[in-house]
N, C-alpha and C positions, 0 to 999 in steps of 0.2 A: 504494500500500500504506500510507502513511503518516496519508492519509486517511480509511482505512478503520479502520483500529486505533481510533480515538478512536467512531466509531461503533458497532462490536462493544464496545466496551467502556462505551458507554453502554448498549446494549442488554441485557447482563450485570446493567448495575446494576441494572437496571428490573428483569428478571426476579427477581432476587435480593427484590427489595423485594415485591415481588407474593406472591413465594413466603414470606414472614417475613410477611406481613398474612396472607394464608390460613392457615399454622400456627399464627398467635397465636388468629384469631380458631374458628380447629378447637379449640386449645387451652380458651379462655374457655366453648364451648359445651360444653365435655365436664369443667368444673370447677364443684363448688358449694362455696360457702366453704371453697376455698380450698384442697378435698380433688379428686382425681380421680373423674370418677362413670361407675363401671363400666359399660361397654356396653352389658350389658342393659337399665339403665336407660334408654338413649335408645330401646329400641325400643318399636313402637306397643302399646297396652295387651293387643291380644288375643296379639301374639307373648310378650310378659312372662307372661300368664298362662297358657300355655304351658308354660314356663320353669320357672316355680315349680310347676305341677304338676309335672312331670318330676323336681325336687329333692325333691317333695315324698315322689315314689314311692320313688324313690331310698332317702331319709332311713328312711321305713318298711317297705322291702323286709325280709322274712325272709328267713334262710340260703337256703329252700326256693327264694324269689323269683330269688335270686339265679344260683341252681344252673345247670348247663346242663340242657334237659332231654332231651337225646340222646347226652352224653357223660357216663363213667365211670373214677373214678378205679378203681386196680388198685395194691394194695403189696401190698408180703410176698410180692414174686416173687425164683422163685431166680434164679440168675447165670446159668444156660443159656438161661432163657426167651428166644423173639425172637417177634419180633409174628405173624409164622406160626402159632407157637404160641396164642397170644391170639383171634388170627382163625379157626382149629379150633375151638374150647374155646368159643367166643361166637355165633357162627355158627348154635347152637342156639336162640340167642333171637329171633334174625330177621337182616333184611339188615345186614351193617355199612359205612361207611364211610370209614373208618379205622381202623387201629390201630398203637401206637406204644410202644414201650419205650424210656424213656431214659437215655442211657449218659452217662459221663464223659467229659472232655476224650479217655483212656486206653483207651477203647472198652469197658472195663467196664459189664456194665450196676447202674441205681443202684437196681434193686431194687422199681421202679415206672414204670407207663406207663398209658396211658389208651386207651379205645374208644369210637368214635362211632357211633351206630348210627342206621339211616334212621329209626326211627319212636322218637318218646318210651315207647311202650308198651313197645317190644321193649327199651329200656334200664330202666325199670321192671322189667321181667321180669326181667333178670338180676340184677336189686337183691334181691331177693326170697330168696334158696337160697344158702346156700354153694357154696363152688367150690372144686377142686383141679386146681394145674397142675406139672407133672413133679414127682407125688407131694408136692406141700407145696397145705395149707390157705390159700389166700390173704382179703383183705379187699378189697371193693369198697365203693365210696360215691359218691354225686353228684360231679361233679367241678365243684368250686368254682372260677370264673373269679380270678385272682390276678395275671394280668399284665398289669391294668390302672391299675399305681402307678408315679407317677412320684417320683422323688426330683428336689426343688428345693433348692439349695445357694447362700449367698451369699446370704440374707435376713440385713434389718436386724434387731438385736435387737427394734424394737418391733413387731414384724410381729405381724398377729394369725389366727389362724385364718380369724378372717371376711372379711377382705382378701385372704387365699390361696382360699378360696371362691369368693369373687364374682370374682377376677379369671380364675380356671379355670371358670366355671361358664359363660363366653362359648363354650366349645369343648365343651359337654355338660353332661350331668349327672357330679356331684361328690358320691360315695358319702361321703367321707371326709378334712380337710383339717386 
């Protein structure tokens, strides 16, 4: 056993050094003067232009673009409504696939909920006409995607937009940063 300790423990050292040479030189290939160079930069030209389409669609998406086009926002419902209700009431405009009212921690509901319907036309459709549900006027509108924001916390103060960009833009497109 005595013998063998100084062997593993040279073997350790080696690994150790091997592995400080590969991260250094991981490090140098992925730094240019002396700044870190985002990801995307290392990949081949036609994935980058890819990339920057996809930002580019992004950046000039309208509301429209962005919208879903088979789900529908629903406010200005009363407190009795439940998605049953929703699913009768909609059900005229074609198949749905969901429907949903959402409530509080408290089971109250908060007043709005959404529906998903199989075909983009049949939620056009219902865009189209007012609607009444347990006697009250509601509002419907595209339902705009919103739970695709992340809050980042514990940035330096010099941090800049375009470094929160480029450094999220490896994981997708980056509406907003």
């Amino acid at each position: 056993q005595g013998v063998l300790a100084p062997a593993i423990v040279a073997q350790e050292k080696k690994n150790r050094t091997a592995l400080n040479a590969m991260t250094r030189e991981t490090g140098q290939a992925r730094r240019r003067h002396g700044r870190r160079v985002p990801p995307h930069r290392n990949m081949p030209k036609h994935q980058q232009q890819d990339h920057q389409d996809r930002t580019r669609r992004a950046d000039n998406a309208t509301l429209e673009d962005q919208c879903h086009p088979r789900k529908i926002f629903i406010g200005g419902l009363p407190q009795k409504t439940t998605a049953q209700h929703l699913c009768q009431h909609f059900a005229a405009f074609g198949s749905i696939l969901d429907a949903v009212v959402l409530r509080g921690p408290d089971g109250r509901s908060r007043g709005f909920g959404y529906v998903t319907f199989q075909t983009a036309g049949a939620a056009a459709a219902a865009l189209q006409t007012t609607h009444h549900i347990c006697g009250r006027q509601i509002d419907t509108k595209r339902a705009v995607p919103g739970t695709n924001k992340v809050f980042v916390g514990g940035l330096p103060h010099n941090c800049t937009a375009a470094e929160l960009r480029e450094h999220f833009e490896t994981f997708g497109v980056v509406s907003d940063a």
